[in-house]
N, C-alpha and C positions, 0 to 999 in steps of 0.2 A: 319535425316530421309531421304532416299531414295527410288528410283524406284529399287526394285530386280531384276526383268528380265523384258524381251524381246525388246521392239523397243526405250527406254526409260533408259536402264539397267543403274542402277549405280548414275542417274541424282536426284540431290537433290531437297526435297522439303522440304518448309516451313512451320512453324508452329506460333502459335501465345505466347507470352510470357503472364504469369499472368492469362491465360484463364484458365476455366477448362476442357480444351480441352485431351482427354486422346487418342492418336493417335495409332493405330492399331500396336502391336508391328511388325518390320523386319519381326522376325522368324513365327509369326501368319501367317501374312498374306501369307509367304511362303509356309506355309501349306496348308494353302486355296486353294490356287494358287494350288498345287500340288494335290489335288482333284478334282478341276475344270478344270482341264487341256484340260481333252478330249471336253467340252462344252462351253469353252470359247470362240475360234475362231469364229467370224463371229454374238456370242449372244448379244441382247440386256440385255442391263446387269440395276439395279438401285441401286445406293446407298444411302440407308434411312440414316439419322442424318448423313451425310457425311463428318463432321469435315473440316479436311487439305486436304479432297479430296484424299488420299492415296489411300482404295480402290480400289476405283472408276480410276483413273489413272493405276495402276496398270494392269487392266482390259485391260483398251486402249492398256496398252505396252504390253499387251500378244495379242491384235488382237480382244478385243471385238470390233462391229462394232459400237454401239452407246450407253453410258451411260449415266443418269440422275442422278444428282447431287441433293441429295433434303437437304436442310439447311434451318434453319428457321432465324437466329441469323446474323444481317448483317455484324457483323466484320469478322466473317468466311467465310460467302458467297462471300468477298473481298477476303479473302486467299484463295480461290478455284479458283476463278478467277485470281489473282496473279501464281498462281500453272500450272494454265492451259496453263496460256499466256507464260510463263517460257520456257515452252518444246511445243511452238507453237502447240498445239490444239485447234482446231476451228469447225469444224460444228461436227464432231462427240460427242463432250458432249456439254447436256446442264444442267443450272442449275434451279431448282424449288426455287425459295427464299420464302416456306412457308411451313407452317408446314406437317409432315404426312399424317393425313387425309385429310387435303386439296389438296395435292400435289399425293396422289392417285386418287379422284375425278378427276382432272384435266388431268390426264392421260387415265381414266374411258374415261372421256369425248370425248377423241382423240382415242379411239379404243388402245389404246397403249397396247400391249403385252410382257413382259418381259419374256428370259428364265433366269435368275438370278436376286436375289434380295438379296441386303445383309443390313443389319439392325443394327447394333452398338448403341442403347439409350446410355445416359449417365448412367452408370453402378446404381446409385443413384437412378435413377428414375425407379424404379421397374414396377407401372406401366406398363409405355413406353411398353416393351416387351408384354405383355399380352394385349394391348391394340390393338398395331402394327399389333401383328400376330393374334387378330378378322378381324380386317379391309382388313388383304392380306388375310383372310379365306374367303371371301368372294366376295372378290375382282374379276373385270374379266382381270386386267392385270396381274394377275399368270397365264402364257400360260400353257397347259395342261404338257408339260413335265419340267416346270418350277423346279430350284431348290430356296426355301427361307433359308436363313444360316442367323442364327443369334450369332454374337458375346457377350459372358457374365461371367462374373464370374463362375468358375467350381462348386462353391458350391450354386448356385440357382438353382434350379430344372425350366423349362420350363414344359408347358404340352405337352402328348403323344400325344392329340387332339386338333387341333384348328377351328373352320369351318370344312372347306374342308381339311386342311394341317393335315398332321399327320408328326410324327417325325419318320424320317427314319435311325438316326446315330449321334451319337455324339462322340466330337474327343478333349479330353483336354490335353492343355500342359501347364505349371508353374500353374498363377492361374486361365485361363482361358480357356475357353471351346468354342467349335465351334457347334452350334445345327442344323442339317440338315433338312429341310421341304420339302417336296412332297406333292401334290395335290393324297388325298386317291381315290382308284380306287374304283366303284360304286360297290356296294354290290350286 
């Protein structure tokens, strides 16, 4: 696994052996990355279940200006931290070592405003997804032009409504799917 592009390009990152750690494929995340391109530079960006940190890194090496790292599971929250200290990153991310909803509140609490938010549960955990995307529906750190992407299996359907987020576009390649959320405009 690698950094694909920009300040970072090429630089490997680590993963953890034995885990059930299921890591954002290359080509995915290139994709992403080439959707988000125009909104990237300069956003706060969050990476929900953030694994090996991929994402989230990613994001840096394109010129997001700050991302949060949320993991709840401390062997990973090592690896992210391993990851970050790797390619010398230091105040531009940081990492939340607690679960989702706790790790929203606590952003809540700091006024914290993201315009990207990407989300990856553990594909298993079905929940998770429908769970996630109440808690960012309602959430006040989805900034008004905010985008939430959520990574999943192409053969799970998400909803069209969540809260506030409605779904604005979906993009699958192999066997996964990329679900785009906007914050629906008032009626």
């Amino acid at each position: 696994m690698r950094v694909i592009s920009g300040k970072y390009r090429s630089r490997p990152l680590r993963s953890l052996k034995g885990m059930m750690l299921r890591p954002t494929s290359d080509r995915l995340r290139e994709t992403l990355f080439n959707i988000l391109a125009p909104a990237i530079q300069g956003a706060t960006f969050v990476d929900l279940y953030a694994g090996t940190g991929a994402v989230g890194i990613e994001a840096l090496s394109r010129a997001a200006r700050h991302v949060v790292f949320v993991e709840q599971h401390a062997p990973v929250v090592a690896l992210i931290r391993r990851n970050l200290q790797s390619l010398g990153i230091g105040a531009e991310a940081e990492i939340l070592s607690l679960n989702v909803e706790r790790a929203v509140e606590r952003l809540e609490a700091r006024r914290f405003h993201a315009q990207i938010l990407f989300l990856d549960p553990p594909y298993a955990a079905g929940e998770e997804y429908e769970r996630t995307l109440e808690v960012l529906g309602e959430s006040s750190i989805v900034a008004p032009e905010a985008r939430v992407v959520v990574e999943h299996l192409k053969k799970r359907e998400l909803p069209e409504r969540v809260g506030d987020l409605e779904l604005a576009r979906v993009v699958e390649q192999g066997d996964a799917a990329l679900s785009f959320y906007r914050l629906a405009l008032a009626a």
